[in-house]
C-alpha positions as CSV (number, residue, x, y, z in Angstrom):
1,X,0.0,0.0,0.0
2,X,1.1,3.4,-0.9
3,X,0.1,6.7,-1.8
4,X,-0.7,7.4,-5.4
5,X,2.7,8.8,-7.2
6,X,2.4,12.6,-8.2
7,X,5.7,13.4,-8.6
8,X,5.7,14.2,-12.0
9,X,2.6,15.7,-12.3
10,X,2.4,19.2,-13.1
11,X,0.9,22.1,-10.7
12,X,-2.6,23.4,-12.2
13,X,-5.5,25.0,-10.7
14,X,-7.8,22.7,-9.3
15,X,-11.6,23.6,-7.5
16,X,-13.7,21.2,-5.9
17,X,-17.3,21.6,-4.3
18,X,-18.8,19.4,-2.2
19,X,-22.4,20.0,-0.5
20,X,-25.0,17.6,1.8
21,X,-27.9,18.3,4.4
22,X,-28.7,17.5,7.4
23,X,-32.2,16.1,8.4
24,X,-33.5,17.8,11.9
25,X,-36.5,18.1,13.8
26,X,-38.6,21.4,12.8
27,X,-38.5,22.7,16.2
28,X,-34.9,22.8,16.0
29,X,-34.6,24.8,12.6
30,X,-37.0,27.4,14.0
31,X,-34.4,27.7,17.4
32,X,-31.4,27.8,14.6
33,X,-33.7,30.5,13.0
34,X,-34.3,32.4,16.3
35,X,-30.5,32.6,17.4
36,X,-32.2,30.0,20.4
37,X,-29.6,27.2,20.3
38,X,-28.0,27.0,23.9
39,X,-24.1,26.2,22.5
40,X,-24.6,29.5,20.0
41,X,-25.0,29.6,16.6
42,X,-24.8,26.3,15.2
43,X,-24.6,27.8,11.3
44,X,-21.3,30.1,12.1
45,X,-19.3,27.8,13.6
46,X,-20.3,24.7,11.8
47,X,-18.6,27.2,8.9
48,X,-15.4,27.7,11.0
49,X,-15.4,23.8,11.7
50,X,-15.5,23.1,7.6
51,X,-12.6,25.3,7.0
52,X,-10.2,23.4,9.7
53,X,-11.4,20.1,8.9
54,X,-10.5,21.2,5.0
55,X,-7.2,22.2,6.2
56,X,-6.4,18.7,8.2
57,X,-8.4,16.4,5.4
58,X,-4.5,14.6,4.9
59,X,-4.2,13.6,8.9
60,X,-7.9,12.5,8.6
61,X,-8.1,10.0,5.7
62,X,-5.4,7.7,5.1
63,X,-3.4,7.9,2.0
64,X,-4.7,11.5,1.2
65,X,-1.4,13.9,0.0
66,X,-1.4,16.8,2.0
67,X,-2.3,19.8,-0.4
68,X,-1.3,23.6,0.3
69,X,-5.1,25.1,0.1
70,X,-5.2,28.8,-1.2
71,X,-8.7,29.0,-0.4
72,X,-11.7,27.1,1.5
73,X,-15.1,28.8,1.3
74,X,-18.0,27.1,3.3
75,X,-21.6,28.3,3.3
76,X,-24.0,26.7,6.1
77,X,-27.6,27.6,5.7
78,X,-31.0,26.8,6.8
79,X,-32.8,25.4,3.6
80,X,-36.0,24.6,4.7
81,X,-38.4,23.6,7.5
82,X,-36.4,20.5,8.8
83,X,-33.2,21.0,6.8
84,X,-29.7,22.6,7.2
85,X,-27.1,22.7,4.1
86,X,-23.5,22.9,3.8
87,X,-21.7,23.5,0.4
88,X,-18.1,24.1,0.7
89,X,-15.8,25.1,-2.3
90,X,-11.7,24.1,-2.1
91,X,-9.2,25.9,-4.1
92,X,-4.9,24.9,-4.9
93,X,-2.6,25.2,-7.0
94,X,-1.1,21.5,-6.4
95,X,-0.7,18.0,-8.3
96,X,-3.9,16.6,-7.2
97,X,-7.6,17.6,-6.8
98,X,-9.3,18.6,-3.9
99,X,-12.5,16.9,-3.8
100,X,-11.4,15.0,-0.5
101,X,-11.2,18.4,1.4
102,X,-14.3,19.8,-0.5
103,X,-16.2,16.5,0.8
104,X,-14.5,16.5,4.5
105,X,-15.0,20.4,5.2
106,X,-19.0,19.9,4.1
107,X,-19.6,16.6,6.1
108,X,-17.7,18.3,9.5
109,X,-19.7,21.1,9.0
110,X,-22.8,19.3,9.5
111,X,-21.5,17.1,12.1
112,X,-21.3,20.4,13.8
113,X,-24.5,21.2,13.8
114,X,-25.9,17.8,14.5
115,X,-23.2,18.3,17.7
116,X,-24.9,21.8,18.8
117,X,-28.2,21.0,18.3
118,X,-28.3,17.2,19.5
119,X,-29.9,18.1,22.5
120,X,-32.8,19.2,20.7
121,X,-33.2,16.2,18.7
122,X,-33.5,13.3,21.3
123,X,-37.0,11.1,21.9
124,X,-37.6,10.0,25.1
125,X,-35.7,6.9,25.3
126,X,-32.7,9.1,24.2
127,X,-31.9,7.9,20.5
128,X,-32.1,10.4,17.1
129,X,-35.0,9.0,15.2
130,X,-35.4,11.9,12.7
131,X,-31.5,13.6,12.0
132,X,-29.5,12.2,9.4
133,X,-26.6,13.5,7.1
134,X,-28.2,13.0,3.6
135,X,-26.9,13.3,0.4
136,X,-23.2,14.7,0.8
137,X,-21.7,14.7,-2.6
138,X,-18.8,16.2,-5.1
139,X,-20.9,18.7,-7.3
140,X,-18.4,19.6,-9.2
141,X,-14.5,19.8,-9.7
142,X,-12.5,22.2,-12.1
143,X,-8.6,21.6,-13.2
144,X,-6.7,23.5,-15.6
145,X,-5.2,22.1,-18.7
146,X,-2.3,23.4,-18.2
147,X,0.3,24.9,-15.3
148,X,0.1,27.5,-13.1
């Protein structure tokens, strides 16, 4: 086992977005709405938690090159009654793509909110029948055709 060989690839520009959703209780999007959530707002720092996890996607998943990231944009929003998105866009100028950082910065992201606003989610015996992390996907990737 080993990590792929880039050594003689060339440096282009390379984009990648990622987005998903998080399934949660309507009573919860309406305290995200209202600013109500005890641990603060769930939406700002789930968008501060995207961009570190972006930055430390090589320490997470094995065999992943560490890529120097000239920009990490992630948008967490409320997008309907009992849904939260996160889209995050990755930018390099590196050997290799950046849909692994795109895809880790939008699943932390909603790991952070379903983190802050857990304790709003719970039935009684304790268990999360309604949240789930749905749908987290590349939706698209960009690379140059030729160097930087």
């Amino acid at each position: 086992m080993s990590m792929v060989d880039i050594t003689e690839k060339p440096e282009v520009y390379r984009t990648a977005t990622a987005k998903g959703r998080i399934k949660l209780k309507r009573e919860t999007v309406k305290l995200i709405r209202e600013g109500k959530i005890e641990k603060g707002d769930p939406l700002y720092t789930a968008k501060i938690a995207g961009i570190l996890a972006a930055k430390r996607t090589s320490s997470l998943i094995p065999l992943c090159h560490p890529i120097p990231l000239t920009k990490v944009d992630v948008d967490v929003r409320v997008a309907g009654e009992e849904t939260v998105e996160a889209e995050a866009t990755v930018k390099t100028k590196a050997q290799t793509g950046v849909e692994m950082e795109a895809l880790v910065a939008a699943t932390t992201a909603l790991l952070t909110v379903w983190d802050m606003t857990k304790q709003y989610e719970k039935d009684e015996e304790g268990q999360y029948p309604t949240t789930v992390i749905l749908d987290v996907r590349v939706l698209r990737k960009f690379k140059s055709q030729s160097g930087v």
